[in-house]
C-alpha positions as CSV (number, residue, x, y, z in Angstrom):
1,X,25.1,-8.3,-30.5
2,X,26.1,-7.3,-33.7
3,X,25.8,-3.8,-34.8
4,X,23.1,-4.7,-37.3
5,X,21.1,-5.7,-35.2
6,X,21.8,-2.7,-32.7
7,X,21.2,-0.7,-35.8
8,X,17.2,-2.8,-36.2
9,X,16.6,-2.0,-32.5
10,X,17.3,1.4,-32.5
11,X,15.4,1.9,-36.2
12,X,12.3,0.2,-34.5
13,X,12.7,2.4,-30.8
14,X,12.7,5.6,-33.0
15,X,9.3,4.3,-35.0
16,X,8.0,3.6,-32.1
17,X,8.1,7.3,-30.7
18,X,11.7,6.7,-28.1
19,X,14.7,9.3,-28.3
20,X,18.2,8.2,-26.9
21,X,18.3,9.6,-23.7
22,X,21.7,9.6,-20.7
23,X,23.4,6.7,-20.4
24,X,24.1,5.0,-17.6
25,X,27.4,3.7,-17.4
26,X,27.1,0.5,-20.1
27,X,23.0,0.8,-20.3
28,X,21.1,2.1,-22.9
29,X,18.5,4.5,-21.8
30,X,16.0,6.1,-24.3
31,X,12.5,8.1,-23.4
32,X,9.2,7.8,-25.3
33,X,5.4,8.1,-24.4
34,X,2.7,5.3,-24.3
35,X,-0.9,6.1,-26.2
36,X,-2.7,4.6,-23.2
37,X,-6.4,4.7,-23.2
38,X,-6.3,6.9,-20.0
39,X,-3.9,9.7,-21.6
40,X,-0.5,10.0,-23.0
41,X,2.4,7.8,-20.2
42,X,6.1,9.0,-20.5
43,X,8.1,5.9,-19.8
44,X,11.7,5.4,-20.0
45,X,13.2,2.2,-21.3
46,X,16.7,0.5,-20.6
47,X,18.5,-1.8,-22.1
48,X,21.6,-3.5,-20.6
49,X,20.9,-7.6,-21.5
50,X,21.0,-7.3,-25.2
51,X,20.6,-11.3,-24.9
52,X,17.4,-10.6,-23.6
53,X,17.9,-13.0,-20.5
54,X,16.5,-10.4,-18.5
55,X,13.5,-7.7,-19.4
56,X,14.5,-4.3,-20.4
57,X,13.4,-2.1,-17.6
58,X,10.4,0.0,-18.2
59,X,10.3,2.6,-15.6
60,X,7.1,5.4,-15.5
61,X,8.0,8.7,-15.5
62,X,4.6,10.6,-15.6
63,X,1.5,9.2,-15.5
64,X,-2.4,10.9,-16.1
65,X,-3.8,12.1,-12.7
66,X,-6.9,9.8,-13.8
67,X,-4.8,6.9,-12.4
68,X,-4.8,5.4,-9.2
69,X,-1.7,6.5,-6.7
70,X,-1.2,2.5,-6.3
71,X,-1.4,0.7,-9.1
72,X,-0.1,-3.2,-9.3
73,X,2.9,-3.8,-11.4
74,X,4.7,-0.4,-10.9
75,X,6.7,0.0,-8.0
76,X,7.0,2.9,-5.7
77,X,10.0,4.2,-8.1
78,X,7.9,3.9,-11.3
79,X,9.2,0.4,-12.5
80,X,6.4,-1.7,-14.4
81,X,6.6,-5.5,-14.4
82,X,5.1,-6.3,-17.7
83,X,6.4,-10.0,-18.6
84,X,6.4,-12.5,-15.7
85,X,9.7,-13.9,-15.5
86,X,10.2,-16.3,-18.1
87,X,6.8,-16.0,-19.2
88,X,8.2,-14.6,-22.8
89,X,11.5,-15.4,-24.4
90,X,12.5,-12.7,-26.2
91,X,14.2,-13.2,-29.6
92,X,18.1,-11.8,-28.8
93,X,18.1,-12.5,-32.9
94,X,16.0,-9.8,-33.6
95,X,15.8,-7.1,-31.4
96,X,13.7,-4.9,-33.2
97,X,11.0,-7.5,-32.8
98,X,11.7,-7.8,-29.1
99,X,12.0,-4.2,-28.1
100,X,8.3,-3.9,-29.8
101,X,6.9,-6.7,-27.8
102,X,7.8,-4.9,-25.2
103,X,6.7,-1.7,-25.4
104,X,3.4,-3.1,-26.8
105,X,3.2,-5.2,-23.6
106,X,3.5,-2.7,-21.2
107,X,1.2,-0.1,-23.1
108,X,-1.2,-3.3,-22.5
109,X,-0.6,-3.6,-19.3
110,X,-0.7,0.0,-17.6
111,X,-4.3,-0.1,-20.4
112,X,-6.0,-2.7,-18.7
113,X,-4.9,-1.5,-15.1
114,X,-6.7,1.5,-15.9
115,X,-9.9,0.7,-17.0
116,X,-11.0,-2.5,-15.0
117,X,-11.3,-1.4,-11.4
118,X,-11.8,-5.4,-10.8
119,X,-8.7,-6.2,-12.4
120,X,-6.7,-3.5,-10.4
121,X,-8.0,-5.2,-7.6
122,X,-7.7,-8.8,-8.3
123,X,-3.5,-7.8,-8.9
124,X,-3.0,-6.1,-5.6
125,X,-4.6,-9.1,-4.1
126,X,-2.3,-11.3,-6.1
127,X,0.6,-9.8,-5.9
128,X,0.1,-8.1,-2.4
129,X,3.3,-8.5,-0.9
130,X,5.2,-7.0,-3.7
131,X,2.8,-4.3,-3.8
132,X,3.3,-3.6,-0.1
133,X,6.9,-3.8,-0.5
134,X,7.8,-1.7,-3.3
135,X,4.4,-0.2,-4.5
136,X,5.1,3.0,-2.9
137,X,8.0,5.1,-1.0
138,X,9.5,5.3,1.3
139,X,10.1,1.5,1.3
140,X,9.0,-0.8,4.3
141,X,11.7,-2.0,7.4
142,X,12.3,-5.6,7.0
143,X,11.4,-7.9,9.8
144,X,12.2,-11.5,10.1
145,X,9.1,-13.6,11.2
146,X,10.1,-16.9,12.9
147,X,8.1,-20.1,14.6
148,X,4.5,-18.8,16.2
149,X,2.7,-20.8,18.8
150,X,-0.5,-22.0,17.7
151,X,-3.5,-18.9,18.1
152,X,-0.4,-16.4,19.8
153,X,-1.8,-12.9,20.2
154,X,1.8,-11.6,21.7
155,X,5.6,-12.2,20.4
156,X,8.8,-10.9,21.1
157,X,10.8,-9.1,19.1
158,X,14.8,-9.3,19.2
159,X,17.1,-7.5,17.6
160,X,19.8,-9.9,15.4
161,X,23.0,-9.6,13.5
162,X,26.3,-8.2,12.8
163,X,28.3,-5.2,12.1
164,X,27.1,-5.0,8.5
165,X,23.6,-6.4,9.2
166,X,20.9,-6.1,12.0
167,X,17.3,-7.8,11.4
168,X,14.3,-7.7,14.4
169,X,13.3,-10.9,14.6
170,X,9.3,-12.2,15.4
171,X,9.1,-14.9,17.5
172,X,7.5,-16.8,20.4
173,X,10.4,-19.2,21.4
174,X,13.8,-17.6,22.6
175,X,15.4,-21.1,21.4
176,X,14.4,-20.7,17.9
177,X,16.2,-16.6,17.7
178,X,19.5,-18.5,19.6
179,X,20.0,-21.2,17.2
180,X,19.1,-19.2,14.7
181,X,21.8,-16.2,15.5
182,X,24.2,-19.4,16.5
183,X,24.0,-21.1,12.9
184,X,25.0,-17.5,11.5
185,X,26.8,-16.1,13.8
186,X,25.1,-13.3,14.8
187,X,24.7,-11.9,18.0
188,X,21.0,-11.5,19.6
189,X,19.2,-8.9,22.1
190,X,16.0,-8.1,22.9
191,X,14.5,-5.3,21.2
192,X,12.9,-2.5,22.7
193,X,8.9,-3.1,21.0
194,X,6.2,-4.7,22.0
195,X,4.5,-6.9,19.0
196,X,1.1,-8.2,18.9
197,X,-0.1,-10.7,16.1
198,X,-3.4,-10.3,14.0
199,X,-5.1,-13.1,12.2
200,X,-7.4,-12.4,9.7
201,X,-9.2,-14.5,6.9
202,X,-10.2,-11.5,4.9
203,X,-8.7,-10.0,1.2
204,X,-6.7,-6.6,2.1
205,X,-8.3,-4.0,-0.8
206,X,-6.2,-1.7,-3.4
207,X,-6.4,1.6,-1.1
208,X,-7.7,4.9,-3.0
209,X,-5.1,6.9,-1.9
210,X,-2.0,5.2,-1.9
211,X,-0.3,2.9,0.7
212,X,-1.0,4.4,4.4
213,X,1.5,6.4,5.7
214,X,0.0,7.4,9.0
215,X,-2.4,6.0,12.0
216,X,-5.5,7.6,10.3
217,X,-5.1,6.3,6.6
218,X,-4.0,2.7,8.5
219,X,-7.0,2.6,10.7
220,X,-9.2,3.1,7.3
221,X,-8.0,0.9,5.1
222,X,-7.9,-1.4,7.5
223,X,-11.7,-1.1,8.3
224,X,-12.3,-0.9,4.8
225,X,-11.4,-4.7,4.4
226,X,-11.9,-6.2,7.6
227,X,-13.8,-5.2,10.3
228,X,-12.7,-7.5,13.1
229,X,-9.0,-6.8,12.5
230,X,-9.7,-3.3,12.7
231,X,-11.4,-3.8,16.2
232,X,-8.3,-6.2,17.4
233,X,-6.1,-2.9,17.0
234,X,-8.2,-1.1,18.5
235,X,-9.0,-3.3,21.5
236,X,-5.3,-4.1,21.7
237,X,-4.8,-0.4,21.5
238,X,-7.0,0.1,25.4
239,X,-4.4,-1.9,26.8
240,X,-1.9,-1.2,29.4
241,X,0.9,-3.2,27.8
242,X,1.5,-2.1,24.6
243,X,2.6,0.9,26.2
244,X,5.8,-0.5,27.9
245,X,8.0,-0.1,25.2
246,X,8.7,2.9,22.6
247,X,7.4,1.5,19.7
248,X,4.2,-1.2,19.1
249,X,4.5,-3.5,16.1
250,X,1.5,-5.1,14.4
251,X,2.7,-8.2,12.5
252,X,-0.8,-9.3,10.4
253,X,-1.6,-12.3,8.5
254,X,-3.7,-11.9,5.8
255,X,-5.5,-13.9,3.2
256,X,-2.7,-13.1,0.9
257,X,0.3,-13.5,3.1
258,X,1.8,-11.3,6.0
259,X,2.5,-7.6,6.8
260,X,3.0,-5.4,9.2
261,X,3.4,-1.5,10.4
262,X,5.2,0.3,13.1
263,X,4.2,3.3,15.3
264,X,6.9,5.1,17.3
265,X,5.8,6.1,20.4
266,X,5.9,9.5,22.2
267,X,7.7,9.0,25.3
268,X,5.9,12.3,26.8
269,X,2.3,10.8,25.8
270,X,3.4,7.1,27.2
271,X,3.8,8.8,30.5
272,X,0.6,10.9,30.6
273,X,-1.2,8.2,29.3
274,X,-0.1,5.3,31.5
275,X,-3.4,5.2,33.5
276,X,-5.9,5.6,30.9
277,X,-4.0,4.3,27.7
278,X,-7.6,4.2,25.7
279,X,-7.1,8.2,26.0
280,X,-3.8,7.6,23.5
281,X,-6.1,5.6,21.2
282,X,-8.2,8.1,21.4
283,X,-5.6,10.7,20.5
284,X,-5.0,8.4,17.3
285,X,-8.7,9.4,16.0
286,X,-8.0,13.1,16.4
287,X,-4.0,15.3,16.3
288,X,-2.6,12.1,16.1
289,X,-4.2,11.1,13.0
290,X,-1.3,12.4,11.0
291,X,1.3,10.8,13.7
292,X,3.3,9.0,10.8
293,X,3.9,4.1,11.2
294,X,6.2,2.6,9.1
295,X,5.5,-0.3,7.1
296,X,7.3,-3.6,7.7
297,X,7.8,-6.2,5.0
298,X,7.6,-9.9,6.6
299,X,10.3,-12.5,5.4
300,X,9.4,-15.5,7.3
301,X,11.9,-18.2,8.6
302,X,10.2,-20.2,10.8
303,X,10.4,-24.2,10.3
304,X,6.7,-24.3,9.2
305,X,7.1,-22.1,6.8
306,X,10.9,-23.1,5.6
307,X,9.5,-27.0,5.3
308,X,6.4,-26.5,3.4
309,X,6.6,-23.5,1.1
310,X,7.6,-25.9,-1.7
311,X,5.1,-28.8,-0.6
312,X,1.8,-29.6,-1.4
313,X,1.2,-32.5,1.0
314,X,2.0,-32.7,5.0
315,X,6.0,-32.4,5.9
316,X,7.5,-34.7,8.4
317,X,6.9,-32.4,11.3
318,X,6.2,-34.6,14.3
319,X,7.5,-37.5,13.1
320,X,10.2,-39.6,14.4
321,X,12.3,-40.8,11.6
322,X,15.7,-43.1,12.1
323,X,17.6,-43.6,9.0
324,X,20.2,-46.8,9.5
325,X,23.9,-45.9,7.3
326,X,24.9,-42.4,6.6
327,X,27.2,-43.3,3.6
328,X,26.8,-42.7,0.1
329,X,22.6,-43.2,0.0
330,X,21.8,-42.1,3.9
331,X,24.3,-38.6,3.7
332,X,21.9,-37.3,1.0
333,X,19.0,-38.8,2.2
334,X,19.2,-37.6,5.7
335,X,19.6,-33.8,3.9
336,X,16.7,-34.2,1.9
337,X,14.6,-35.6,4.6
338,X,15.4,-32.8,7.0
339,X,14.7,-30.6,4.0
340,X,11.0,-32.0,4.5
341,X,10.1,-31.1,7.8
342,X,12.0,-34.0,9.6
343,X,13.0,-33.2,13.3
344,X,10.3,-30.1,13.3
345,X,7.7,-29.9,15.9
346,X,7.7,-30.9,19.5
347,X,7.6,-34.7,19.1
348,X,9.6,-34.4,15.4
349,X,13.2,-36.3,15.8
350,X,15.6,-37.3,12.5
351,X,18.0,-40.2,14.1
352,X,21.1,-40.7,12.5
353,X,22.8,-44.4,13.2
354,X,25.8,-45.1,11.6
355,X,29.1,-46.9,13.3
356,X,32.2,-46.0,10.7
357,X,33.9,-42.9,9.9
358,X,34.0,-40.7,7.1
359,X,37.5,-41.7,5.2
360,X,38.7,-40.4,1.7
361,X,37.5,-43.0,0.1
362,X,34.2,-42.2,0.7
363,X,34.5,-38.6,-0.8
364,X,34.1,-39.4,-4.2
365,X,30.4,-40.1,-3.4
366,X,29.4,-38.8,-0.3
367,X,26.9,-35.6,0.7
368,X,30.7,-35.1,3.1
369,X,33.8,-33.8,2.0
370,X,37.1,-33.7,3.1
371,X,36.7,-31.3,6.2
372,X,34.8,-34.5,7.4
373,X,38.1,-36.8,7.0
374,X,38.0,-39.6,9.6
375,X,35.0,-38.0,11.8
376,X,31.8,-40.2,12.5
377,X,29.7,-40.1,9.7
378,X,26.6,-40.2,11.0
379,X,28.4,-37.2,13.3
380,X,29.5,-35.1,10.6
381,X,26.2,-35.3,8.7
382,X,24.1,-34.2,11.9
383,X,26.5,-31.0,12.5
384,X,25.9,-30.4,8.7
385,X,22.4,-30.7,9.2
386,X,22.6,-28.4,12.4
387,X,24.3,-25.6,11.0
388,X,21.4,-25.5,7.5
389,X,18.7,-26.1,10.0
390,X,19.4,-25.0,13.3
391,X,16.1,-25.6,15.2
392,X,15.3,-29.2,13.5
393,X,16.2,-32.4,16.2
394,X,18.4,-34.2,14.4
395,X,20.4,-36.4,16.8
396,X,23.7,-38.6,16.0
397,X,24.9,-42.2,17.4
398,X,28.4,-43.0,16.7
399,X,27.2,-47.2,16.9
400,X,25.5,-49.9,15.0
401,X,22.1,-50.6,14.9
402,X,20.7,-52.0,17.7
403,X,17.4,-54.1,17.2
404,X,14.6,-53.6,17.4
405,X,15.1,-50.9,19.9
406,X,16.2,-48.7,17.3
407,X,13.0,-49.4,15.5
408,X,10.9,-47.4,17.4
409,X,8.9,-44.7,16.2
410,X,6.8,-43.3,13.0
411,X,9.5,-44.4,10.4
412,X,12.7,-46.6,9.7
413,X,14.9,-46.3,6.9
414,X,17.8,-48.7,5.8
415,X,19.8,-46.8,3.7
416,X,22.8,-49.4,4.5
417,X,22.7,-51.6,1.3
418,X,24.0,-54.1,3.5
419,X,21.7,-57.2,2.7
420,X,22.6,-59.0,5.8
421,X,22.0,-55.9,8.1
422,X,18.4,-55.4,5.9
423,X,17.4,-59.0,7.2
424,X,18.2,-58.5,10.6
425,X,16.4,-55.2,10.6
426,X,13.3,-57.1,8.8
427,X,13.3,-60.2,11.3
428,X,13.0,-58.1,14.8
429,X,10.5,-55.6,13.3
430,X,8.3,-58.2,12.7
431,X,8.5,-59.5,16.1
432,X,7.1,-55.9,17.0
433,X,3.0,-56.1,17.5
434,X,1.7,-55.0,14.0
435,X,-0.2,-52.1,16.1
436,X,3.2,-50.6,17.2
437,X,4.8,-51.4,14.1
438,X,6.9,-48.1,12.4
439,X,6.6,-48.5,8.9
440,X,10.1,-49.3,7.1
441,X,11.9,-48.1,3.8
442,X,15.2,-49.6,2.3
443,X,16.7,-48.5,-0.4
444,X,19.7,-50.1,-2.2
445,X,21.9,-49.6,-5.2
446,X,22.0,-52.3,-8.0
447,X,25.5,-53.5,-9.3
448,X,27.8,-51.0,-10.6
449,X,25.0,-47.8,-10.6
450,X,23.0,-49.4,-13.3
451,X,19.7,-48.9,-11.4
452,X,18.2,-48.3,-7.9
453,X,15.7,-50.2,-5.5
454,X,13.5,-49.4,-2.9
455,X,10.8,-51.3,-1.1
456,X,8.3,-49.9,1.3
457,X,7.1,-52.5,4.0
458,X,4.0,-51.8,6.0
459,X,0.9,-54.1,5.6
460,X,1.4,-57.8,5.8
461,X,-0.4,-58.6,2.5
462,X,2.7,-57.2,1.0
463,X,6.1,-58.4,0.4
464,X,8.4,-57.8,3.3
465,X,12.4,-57.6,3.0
466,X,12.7,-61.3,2.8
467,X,10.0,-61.7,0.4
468,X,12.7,-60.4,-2.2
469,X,14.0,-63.6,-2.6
470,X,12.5,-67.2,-3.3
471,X,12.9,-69.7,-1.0
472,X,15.0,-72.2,-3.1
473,X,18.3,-73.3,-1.2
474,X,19.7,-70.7,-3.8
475,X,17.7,-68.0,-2.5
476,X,17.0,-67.1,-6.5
477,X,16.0,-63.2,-6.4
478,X,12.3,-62.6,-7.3
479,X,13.2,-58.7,-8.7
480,X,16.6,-59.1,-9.9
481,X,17.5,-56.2,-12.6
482,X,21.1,-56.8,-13.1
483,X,22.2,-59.3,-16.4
484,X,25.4,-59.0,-15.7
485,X,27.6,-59.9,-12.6
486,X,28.8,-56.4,-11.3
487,X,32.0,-55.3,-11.1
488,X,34.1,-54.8,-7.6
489,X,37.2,-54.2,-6.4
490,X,39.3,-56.1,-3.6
491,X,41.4,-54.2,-1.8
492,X,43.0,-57.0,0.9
493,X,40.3,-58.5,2.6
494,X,37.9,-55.7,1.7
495,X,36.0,-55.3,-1.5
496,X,33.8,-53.0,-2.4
497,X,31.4,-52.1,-6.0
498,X,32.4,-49.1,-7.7
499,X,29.5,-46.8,-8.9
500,X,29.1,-43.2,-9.8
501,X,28.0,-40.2,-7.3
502,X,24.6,-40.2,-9.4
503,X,23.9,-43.5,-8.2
504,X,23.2,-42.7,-4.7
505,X,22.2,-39.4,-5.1
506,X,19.3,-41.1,-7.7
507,X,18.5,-43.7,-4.7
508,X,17.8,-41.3,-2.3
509,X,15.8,-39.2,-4.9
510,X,13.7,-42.4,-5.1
511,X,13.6,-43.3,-1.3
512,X,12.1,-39.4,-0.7
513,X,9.4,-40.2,-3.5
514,X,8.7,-43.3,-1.6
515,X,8.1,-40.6,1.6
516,X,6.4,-38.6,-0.4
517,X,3.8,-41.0,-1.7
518,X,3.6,-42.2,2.2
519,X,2.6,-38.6,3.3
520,X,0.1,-37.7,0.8
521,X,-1.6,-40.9,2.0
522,X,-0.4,-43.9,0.1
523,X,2.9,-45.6,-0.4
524,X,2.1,-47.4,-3.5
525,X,4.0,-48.6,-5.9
526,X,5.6,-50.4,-2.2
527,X,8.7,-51.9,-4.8
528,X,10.2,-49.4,-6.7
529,X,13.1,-49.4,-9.6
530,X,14.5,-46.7,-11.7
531,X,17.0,-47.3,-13.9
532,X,20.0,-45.5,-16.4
533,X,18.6,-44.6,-19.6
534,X,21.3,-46.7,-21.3
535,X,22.0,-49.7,-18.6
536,X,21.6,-53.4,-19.8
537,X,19.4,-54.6,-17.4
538,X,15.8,-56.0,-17.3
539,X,13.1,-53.4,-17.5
540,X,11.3,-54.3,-13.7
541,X,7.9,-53.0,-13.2
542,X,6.8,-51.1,-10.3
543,X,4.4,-52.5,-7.6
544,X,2.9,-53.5,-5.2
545,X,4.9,-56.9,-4.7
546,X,2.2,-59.6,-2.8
547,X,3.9,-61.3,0.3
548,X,6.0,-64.8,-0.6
549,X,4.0,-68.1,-0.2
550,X,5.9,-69.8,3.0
551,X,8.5,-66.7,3.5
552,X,10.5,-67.7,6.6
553,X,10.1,-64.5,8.2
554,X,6.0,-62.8,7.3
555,X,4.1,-65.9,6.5
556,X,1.9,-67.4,8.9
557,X,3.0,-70.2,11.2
558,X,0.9,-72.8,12.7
């Protein structure tokens, strides 16, 4: 920035009541007090983004007693979060200007949080994870939740990582830590803490007093908001069990996401308690009261939630899904489809079925690279697939197709572009029963990259694979884009059509749409066609295409 304008931003900081304060290293630091309606706030802001990508920090220095210990938006360490990311764009052009909307936003702010008890509440509840994480220190342990069985009141805990790194890991399948600490390398043992899992459908509430630091302040906040949860502790609390390790670990899901706390055992007390462990709870309610937990912050990475944090529709969890070709179009396509959920759950299975090998000519448009060079491709993309998502099902065959036993299950996916193969595939799944029938996507490339296809075949009113082309003894296509003939290149007896890596990276973009629309409930438009902006080619609509009068292979014979 230039020093004019440094010379406008510091004019405009010293108006506003802020005096240079100690740097820090290449940040500006300077000091100044807010007017706020509950009584004078001394804040200190820094600057080290004069491009104003990020937020200057606004940190709290002191605050009136008349506010609340916890308060949403400041962290434990007095940092205020006044602009939601990218909410504003500050004008790096003048600086004066943005330096004021600043300060102005976060006298605003730290206002309103004081005199709407409702407000105060309604943030905390928004924003409770990052108010449990940093609203107050010391700051929680980190614990890594994984895969839950359905209504599981119990879970183990292990103890994951390296050298540099060690995580406790959540988790009611032993399977799910060892692929896990497998993919990354970690090594895995059981930890020594029992953990019990709490449910509850209930709001946690902005505590008076600050976060809880000990039993006593737990227990009350906790029966502030819900009841029942309360009285799971507690019950849980009577039992034998939880005393069989050093420390107990409450993992809770709330309304507004997960947490969790720690208490560290006395090993004297587990002993004299062993018969009667309700006499321990009891001690809880009385000395013990003060007998310090430790809050745990809760990073899930379990397949549920890893598959459909981003989704607003059902993932492909417990669904069997083959996808024929893992070339250009299937390599990204498998990736994105495993990405939604595909080979998750106990029935859940992504099938890869490709015959050829990965050679360097496919590299300059393949999901692969050239540590693939001459393995399998369908292979190659599985082990990739593995290693990103290491408790999917995601299985290989080194083979061609073979029909229609490959056709079995929820979904099948020709992502070959091989129009003779597409045939084939459409002629035996027809033979199938409609009732047993998987539903079946292919999804092609047009000429040199200028567009991409896909048609969705499921109900026999629509067009099948065949359907795409008359019945003339030219076999004239009914939903041809391309005006011109498309380039290729013959190399010996092989040829092959150039096109860019956009092309089948846009073909599988459109074949997950196509999955998409299938999961939220309905597959329409069944044909498909997206085209480059500046491609020649006829502008096709999307549809539903109706089935061919006298197709060879859907229409009725008598």
């Amino acid at each position: 920035m230039a020093d004019s304008g440094l010379g406008l931003a510091f004019r405009k900081l010293r108006e506003l009541g802020f005096v240079p304060a100690k740097r820090k290293g290449t940040t500006r630091r300077f000091e100044g007090t807010l007017a706020c309606m509950a009584g004078p706030v001394k804040v200190a802001l820094e600057i080290d983004d004069w491009d104003f990508v990020d937020y200057p920090t606004i940190r709290v220095l002191e605050a009136p007693a008349s506010l609340p210990t916890v308060l949403p938006h400041v962290s434990g360490t007095g940092g205020l979060c006044y602009f939601t990311p990218g909410a504003v764009i500050l004008d790096r052009y003048r600086p004066d200007h943005a330096l004021w909307q600043c300060v102005v936003q976060a006298r605003d702010v730290l206002d309103r949080l004081a005199k709407d008890p409702s407000y105060r509440q309604q943030e905390f509840q928004a924003e409770f994870a990052a108010n449990w994480y940093l609203g107050q220190m010391p700051m929680p342990a980190r614990i890594l939740l994984g895969q839950l069985d359905h209504g599981a009141a119990e879970a183990t805990v292990f103890l994951a990582g390296d050298d540099d790194d060690k995580f406790c890991i959540v988790s009611s399948h032993q399977s799910e830590i060892d692929a896990l600490c497998r993919a990354r390398g970690w090594l895995v043992e059981s930890a020594s803490a029992s953990c019990w899992v709490i449910r509850s459908a209930q709001m946690p509430v902005l505590p008076m007093h600050g976060l809880p630091v000990n039993v006593g302040a737990m227990f009350e906040w906790i029966k502030a908001w819900d009841r029942t949860t309360y009285a799971t502790i507690q019950n849980v609390l009577a039992q034998r069990r939880y005393l069989d390790a050093p420390n107990v670990i409450f993992v809770i899901q709330s309304a507004v996401g997960w947490f969790g706390f720690q208490i560290r055992l006395d090993a004297q007390k587990r002993k004299a308690y062993w018969r009667k462990p309700s006499l321990y709870r009891q001690h809880f309610h009385g000395k013990g009261r003060s007998h310090p937990i430790m809050r745990l912050a809760i990073d899930e990475i379990g397949a549920d939630f890893i598959h459909s944090r981003n989704l607003q529709f059902a993932t492909l969890k417990d669904r069997v899904v083959t996808v024929f070709g893992c070339g250009a179009i299937g390599g990204y396509l498998a990736q994105a489809l495993a990405k939604l959920g595909a080979g998750v759950g106990t029935r859940g299975c992504l099938r890869l079925i490709d015959s050829q090998l990965f050679t360097a000519d496919n590299a300059g448009r393949h999901l692969l690279g050239v540590d693939s060079l001459f393995k399998p491709k369908a292979i190659a993309v599985a082990a990739m697939l593995r290693a990103q998502f290491p408790t999917s099902r995601i299985e290989a065959y080194e083979r061609s197709a073979v029909l229609p036993g490959d056709l079995e299950g929820d979904l099948v996916i020709d992502a070959t572009g091989e129009e003779a193969f597409s045939e084939a595939l459409n002629f035996h799944r027809l033979q199938i029963p409609v009732e047993r029938r998987s539903a079946a996507l292919h999804v092609w490339v047009a000429g040199n990259g200028e567009c991409v296809q896909g048609l969705w075949v499921d109900l026999p009113k629509y067009a099948c694979f065949r359907c795409l082309r008359q019945s003339d003894l030219g076999r004239t296509k009914r939903m041809d884009p391309l005006l011109h003939v498309p380039a290729t290149r013959v190399i010996g007896c092989q040829a092959f059509t150039p096109y860019a890596v956009s092309a089948p990276m846009s073909a599988s973009a459109l074949a997950v749409d196509m999955v998409i629309s299938w999961l939220r409930g309905d597959p329409t438009p069944r044909f498909r066609v997206r085209s480059v902006e500046d491609a020649e080619v006829r502008r096709l609509k999307n549809k539903n295409l109706e089935a061919l009068t006298g197709c060879p292979a859907c229409a009725p014979r008598f």
